[in-house]
Each structure stands twice: as structure tokens, then as C-alpha cells.
C-alpha positions in Angstrom: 0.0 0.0 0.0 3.4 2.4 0.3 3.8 2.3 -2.9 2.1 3.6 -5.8 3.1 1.3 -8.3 0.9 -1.0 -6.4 -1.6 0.5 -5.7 -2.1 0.7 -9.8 -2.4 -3.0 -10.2 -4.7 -3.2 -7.3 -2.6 -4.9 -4.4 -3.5 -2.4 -2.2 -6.9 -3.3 -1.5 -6.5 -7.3 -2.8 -6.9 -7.9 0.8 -9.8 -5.8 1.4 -11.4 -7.2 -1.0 -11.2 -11.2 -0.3 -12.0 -10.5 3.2 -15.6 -8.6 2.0 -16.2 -11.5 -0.4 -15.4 -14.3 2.2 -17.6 -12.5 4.9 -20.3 -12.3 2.3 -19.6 -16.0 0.7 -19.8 -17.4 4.2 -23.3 -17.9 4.1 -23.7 -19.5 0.4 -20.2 -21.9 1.1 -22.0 -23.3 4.3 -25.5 -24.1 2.6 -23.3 -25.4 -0.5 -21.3 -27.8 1.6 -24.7 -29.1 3.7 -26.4 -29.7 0.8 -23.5 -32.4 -1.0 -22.5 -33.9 2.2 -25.2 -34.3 4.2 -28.4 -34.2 2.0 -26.8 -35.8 -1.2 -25.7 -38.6 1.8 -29.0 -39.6 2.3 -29.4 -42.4 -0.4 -33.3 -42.9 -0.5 -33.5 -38.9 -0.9 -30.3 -39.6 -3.8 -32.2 -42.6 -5.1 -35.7 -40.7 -5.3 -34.1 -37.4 -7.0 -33.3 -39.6 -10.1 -36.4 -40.5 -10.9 -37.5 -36.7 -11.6 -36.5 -37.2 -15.5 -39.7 -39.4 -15.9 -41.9 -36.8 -13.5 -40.9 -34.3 -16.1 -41.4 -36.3 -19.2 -44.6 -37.7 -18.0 -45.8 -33.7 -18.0 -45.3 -32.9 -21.4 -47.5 -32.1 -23.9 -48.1 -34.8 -26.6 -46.0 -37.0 -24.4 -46.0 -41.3 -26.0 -46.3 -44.0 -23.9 -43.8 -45.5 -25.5 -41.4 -43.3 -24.3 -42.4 -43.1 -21.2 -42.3 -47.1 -20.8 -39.1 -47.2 -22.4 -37.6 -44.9 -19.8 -39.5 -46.7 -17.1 -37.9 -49.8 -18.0 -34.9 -48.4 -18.0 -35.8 -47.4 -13.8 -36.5 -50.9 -13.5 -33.2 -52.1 -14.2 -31.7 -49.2 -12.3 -33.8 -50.2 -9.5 -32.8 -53.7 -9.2 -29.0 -52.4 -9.1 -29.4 -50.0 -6.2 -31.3 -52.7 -4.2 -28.4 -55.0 -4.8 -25.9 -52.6 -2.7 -28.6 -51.2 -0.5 -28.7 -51.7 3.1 -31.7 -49.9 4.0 -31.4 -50.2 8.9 -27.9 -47.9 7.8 -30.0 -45.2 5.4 -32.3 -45.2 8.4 -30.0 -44.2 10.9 -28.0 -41.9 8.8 -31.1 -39.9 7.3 -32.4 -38.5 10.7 -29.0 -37.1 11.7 -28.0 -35.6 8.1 -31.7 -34.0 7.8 -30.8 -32.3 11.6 -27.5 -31.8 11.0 -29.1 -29.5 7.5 -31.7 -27.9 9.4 -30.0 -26.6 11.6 -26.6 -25.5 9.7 -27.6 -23.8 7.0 -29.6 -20.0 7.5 -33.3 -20.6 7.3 -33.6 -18.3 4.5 -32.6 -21.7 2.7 -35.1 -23.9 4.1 -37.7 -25.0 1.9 -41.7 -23.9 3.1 -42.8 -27.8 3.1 -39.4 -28.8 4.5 -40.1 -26.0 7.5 -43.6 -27.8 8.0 -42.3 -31.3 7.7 -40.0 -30.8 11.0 -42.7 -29.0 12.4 -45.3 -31.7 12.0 -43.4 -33.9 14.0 -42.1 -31.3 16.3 -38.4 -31.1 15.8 -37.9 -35.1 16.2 -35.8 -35.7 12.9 -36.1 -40.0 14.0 -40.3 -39.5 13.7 -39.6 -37.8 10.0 -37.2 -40.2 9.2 -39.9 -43.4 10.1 -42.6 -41.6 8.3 -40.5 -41.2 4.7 -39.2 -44.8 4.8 -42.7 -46.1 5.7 -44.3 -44.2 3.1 -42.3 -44.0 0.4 -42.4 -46.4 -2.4 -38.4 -45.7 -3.1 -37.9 -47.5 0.0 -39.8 -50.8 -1.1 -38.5 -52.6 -4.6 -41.4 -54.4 -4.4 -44.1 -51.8 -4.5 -41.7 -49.4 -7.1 -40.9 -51.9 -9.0 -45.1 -52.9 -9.9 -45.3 -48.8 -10.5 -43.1 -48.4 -12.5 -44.3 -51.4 -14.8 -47.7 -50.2 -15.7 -46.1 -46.3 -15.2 -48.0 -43.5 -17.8 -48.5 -39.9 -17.9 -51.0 -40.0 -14.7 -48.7 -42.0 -13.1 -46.0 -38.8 -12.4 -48.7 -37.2 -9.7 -47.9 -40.2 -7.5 -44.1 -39.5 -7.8 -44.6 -35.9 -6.9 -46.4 -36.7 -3.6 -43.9 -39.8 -2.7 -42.5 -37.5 0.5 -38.7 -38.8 -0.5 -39.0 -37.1 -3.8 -40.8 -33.9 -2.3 -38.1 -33.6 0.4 -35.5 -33.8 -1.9 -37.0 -31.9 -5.1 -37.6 -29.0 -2.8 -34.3 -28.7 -1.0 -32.2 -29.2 -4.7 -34.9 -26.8 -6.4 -34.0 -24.6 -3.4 -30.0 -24.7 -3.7 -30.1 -24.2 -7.4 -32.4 -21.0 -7.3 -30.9 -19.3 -4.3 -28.0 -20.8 -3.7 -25.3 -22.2 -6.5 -25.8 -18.9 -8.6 -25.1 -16.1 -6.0 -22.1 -18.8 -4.6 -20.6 -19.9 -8.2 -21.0 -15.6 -8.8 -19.1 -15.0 -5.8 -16.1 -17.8 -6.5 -15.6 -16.3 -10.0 -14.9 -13.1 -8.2 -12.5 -15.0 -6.1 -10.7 -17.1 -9.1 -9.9 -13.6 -10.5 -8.5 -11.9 -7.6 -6.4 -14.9 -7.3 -4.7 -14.0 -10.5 -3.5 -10.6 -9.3 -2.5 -12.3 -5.4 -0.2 -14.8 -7.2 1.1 -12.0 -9.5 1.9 -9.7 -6.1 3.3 -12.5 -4.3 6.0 -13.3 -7.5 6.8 -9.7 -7.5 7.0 -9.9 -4.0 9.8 -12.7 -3.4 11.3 -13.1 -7.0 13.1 -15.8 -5.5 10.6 -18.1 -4.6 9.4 -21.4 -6.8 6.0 -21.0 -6.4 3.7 -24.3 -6.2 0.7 -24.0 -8.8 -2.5 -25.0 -8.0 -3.3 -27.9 -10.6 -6.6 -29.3 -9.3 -8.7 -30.7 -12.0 -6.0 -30.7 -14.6 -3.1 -32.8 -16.0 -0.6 -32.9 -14.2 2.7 -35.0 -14.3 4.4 -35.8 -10.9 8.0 -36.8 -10.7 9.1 -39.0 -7.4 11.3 -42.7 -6.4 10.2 -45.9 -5.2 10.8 -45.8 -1.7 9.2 -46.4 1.5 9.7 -43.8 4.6 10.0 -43.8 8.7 6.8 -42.7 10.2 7.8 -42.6 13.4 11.0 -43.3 15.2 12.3 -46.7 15.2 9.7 -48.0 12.7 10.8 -48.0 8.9 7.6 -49.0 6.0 9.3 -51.0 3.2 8.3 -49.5 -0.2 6.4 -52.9 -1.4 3.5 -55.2 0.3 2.6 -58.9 -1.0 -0.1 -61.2 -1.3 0.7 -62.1 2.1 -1.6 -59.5 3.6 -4.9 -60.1 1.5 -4.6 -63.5 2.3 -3.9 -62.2 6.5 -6.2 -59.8 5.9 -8.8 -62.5 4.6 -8.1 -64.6 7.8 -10.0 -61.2 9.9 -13.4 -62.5 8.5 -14.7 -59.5 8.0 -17.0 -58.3 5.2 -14.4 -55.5 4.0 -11.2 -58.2 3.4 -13.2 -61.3 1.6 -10.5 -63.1 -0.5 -12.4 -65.1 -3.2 -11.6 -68.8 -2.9 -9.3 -69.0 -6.3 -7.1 -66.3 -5.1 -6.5 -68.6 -1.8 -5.4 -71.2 -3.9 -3.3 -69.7 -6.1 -1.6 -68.4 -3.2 -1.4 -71.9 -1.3 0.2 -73.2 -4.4 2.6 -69.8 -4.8 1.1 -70.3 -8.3 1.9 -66.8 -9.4 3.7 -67.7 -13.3 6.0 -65.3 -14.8 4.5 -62.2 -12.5 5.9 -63.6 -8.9 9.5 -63.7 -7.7 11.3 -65.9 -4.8 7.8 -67.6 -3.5 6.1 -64.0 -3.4 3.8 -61.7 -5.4 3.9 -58.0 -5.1 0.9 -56.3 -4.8 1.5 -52.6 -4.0 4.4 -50.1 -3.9 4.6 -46.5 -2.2 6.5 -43.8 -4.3 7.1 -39.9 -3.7 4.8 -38.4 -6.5 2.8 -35.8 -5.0 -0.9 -37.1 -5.9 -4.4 -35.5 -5.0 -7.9 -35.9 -5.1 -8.7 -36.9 -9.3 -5.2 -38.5 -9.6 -6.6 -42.1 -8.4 -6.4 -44.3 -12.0 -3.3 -42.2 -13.3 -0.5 -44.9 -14.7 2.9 -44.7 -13.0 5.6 -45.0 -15.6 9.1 -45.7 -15.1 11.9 -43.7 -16.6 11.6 -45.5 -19.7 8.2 -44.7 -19.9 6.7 -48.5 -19.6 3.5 -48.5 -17.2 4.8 -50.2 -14.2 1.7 -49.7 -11.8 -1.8 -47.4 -11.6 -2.5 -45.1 -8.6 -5.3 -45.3 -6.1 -4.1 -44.0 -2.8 -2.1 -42.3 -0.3 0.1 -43.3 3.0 -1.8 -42.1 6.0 0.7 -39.7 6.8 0.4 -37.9 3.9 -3.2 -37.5 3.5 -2.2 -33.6 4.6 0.0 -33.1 1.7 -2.5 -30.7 -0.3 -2.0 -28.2 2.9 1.3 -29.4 3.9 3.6 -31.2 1.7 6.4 -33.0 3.7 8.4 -35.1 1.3 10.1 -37.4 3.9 6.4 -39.2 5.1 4.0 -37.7 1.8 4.0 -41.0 -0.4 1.2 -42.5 -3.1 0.8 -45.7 -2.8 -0.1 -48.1 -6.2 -0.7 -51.2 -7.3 2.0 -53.0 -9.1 1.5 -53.6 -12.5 2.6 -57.4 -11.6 0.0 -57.6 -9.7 -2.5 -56.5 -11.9 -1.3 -59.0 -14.9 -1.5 -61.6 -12.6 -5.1 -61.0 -11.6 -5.8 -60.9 -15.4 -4.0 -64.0 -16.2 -3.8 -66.3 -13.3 -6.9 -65.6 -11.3 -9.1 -64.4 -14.5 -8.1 -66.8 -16.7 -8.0 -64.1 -19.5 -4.3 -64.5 -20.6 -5.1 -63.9 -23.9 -5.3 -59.9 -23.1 -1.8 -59.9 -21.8 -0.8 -61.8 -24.7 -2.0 -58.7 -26.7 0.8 -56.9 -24.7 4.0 -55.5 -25.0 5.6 -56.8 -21.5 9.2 -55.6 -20.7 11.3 -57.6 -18.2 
């Protein structure tokens, strides 16, 4: 601010600024981030929203049944594989503490009328509303959805539209997207471009600083070693793990760490063919590329250039490194392409896809 020169491009009052659009943002970020993480975790309310495609077809003019049907049949199927995954006693329990936890975070200017009333009905006990919608709703029931949705026509989109999953959930999206997402996407293009000028001042300001850019949702390339890292004194993580721990892992008997029977044998007979070494199979390896959120699925190449494993994950230790990169415990971790081959070959019995494949030893 002592100097004119930057008062011209603005520094002067950069700070000024973000702090008025933060105070004013604050609002908008809060009913933004209760809306994706705890109404869009409610999966009957999820499950109900996707149906509003055949509300809205069903209203228009001239509509044929034919193409209503058609996209009804297409629900059906959609139907069957959400009940396959579903466990409904967990929805239960999580839907009355997310529809509280909304209610009462975000500024009531944002709470639908019929929302209001629902919580009032029942008199501020969020378990009550929660019984009522999974009683009543037919997106709770494959059974009863299921039979709608087979004889479904144009008169058949009223029922949707009173179902109280759909009308909880059409009126708290329909209420984000009309007062909500425009005034906070309007408010985060402001920020975006006073970013621009507060990097500009801050490379002006120390010359000599490298600094980091911010490369979230693009491509990116990351450059790091094989290695494995001390988290803690006297404990040192080797850089690989093996088939060893699925198979412990399997021996838990828990739901999360079921090892398919073929795998089991495979590893009792250290069957592993050309992708094991010494009696073991490598599984996983942990590198220093600096990953994020969207680099899960990228292909780890060696110096060469050959694909020697894909990315999924990162060492607890470095699940800080977007606020605080530490390069002696931030590591990705992978699964080795070894691994993978052998999964295709061995335990798929689809060797004829690797034989389509350029494999350097």
C-alpha cells in the first residue's frame, strides 16, 4: 500500500477485497457444503431425485407412452442395481442425523416452506420424520416401485410428486439451485480472479521463490522414487507389500477383506507364473509423487516410460500433503503392475489380453 506502483495493479486493497467476499460468501459456502455432504448422503432422498426425469417427461404435452415405458424400463433395471448394494437399517440411521444436521446448519432463509412444515409436523424429532418417509415412500420398497413403475403412464407422475422422498428432496435441490449455486458460483468467479492478481503480487514480491501451482482438475505430471519412509522413530515402511496381507487380511473374517476362494489357492500353491518372484507376489508399492484428489487411476511410468503400476491411494501420513507437503512421510501408494497382470491371467483366466501386450522384463 506504500507504494504507488501497487496501488495501480490493485494490491492495495486485494486484501480488502477477499476478506468482504469471504464475509459475504460465508453464508452460500455453508449451505453449498450441507447440501452435497449431508443431504446428497441420504441415499433414498439420492435414489428418489433420479427419478424426476420421468416426472418431467410424463408432464409434457403430446408425451407417447412408448417413451415413457421405455424410460420406465430403463428405472426398473436401475432399480434392481441400487437394491443390490442397499442396506436400508444404515439409510435409516443416517437420514435423521444428516436432515438435523441440515436444518439446523444452514440460514433458514434456505429452508424450503414444506421442509419447514415437515420438521414442524413432527415437532423437531428428525427420527419420527425419518420413520414416516421410509414407511411411506415407495423408493424405499422394490417391491411396491418396482409394480409402479411397470404399468407407469402420464397420470402415473402425480404419485411420484407426492412420494414424500421425492418432495423432500425436489424441494431442497430446487431450493440450492435458485438461491443458492448462482449467488455462490457468482461469488467464487470473483475469487478465481483476484487470485490472479494475489499470485502476480506474491511473485513480484519474493522473485526468488518457486512457487507451487494450483493444478486441481487438470493434468498434471508428478516426478518422485520408489521408496518407503520412517513414520515414526524406530519403525521404517518397506516400499512394497505382498499377497501375504490379502490373504492375512482375509483370515479377519470380515465383510471389507473377503478373498475369493481361487485367489486362496493360487496363493497356497505360490502359483503366481512369470509375475511372482522368490515364493512372493507384489501387490502394492509406495513412491514420492505428490498425488491428489482426481489422480486415483493415473499410470505410474518408469523412466523409460513403460506403465509399471496405476494409482489409487495415499500413506496415511500424507493425507495432509494438499495443505502441507512433507516429502520425507508424503508417499502415493499403487498397485504394481505385476500384480494387476496376474489378476488378469492367473486368477481371471483371461491371458489372452496380456498376450495382446507389449511386457518388458
Amino acid at each position: 500500500a506504500a507504494k504507488p506502483e501497487n496501488s495501480a495493479k490493485g494490491y492495495d486493497k486485494l486484501l480488502d477485497a477477499y476478506t468482504k467476499i469471504y464475509k459475504e460468501l460465508a453464508v452460500y459456502q455453508t449451505a453449498n457444503d450441507y447440501i452435497n455432504e449431508a443431504i446428497f448422503g441420504i441415499e433414498l432422498l439420492v435414489f428418489a431425485w433420479a427419478f424426476r426425469d420421468l416426472v418431467e417427461s410424463a408432464e409434457q404435452k403430446d408425451v407417447k407412452q412408448e417413451e415413457l415405458k421405455k424410460k420406465a424400463d430403463n428405472l426398473i433395471r436401475g432399480t434392481d442395481g441400487f437394491f443390490k448394494d442397499y442396506y436400508q437399517p444404515i439409510d435409516e440411521q443416517v437420514f435423521p442425523q444428516l436432515l438435523k444436521a441440515y436444518v439446523e446448519g444452514v440460514s433458514k432463509e434456505f429452508i424450503p416452506a414444506r421442509t419447514a412444515q415437515l420438521v414442524a409436523k413432527f415437532g423437531g424429532d428428525y427420527q419420527k420424520i425419518s420413520d414416516y418417509v421410509f414407511k411411506i415412500s415407495m423408493f424405499a420398497n422394490q417391491q411396491k416401485l418396482t409394480a409402479f413403475l411397470s404399468k407407469y403412464k402420464a397420470s402415473s407422475a402425480g404419485k411420484i410428486k407426492k412420494d414424500p422422498a421425492y418432495q423432500l428432496m425436489t424441494d431442497l435441490v430446487n431450493e440450492y439451485r435458485a438461491d443458492v449455486s448462482p449467488v455462490f458460483r457468482a461469488y467464487n468467479d470473483q475469487l478465481d480472479s483476484l487470485s490472479r492478481i494475489y499470485v502476480k503480487a506474491q511473485a513480484e514480491m519474493a522473485p526468488q521463490k518457486a512457487f507451487y501451482p494450483d493444478a486441481n482438475s487438470t493434468l498434471r505430471v508428478a516426478y518422485g522414487k520408489v521408496e518407503g519412509y520412517f513414520p515414526y522413530d524406530g519403525a521404517q515402511y518397506i516400499y512394497y507389500s505382498t499377497l501375504e496381507g490379502i490373504i492375512e487380511k482375509g483370515n479377519y473374517k470380515m465383510d471389507d477383506y473377503q478373498v475369493p476362494q481361487k485367489l486362496k489357492e493360487l496363493h497356497a500353491n505360490k502359483d503366481y507364473g512369470k509375475y511372482g518372484a522368490n515364493g512372493e507376489l507384489r501387490v502394492c508399492f509406495l513412491a514420492s509423487n505428490h498425488t491428489t484428489g482426481g489422480n486415483s487411476g493415473s499410470p505410474i511410468l518408469n523412466a523409460n516410460g513403460n506403465l509399471i503400476g496405476i494409482n489409487f491411494d495415499r500413506n496415511w501420513e500424507g493425507t495432509m500433503s494438499d495443505v502441507n507437503y512433507d516429502i520425507s512421510q508424503v508417499r502415493n501408494i499403487s498397485v504394481d503392475i505385476r500384480y494387476i497382470l496376474f489378476v488378469v491371467d492367473k486368477f481371471a483366466g483371461a491371458g489372452y489380453l496380456v498376450d495382446e501386450m507389449k511386457i518388458v522384463k
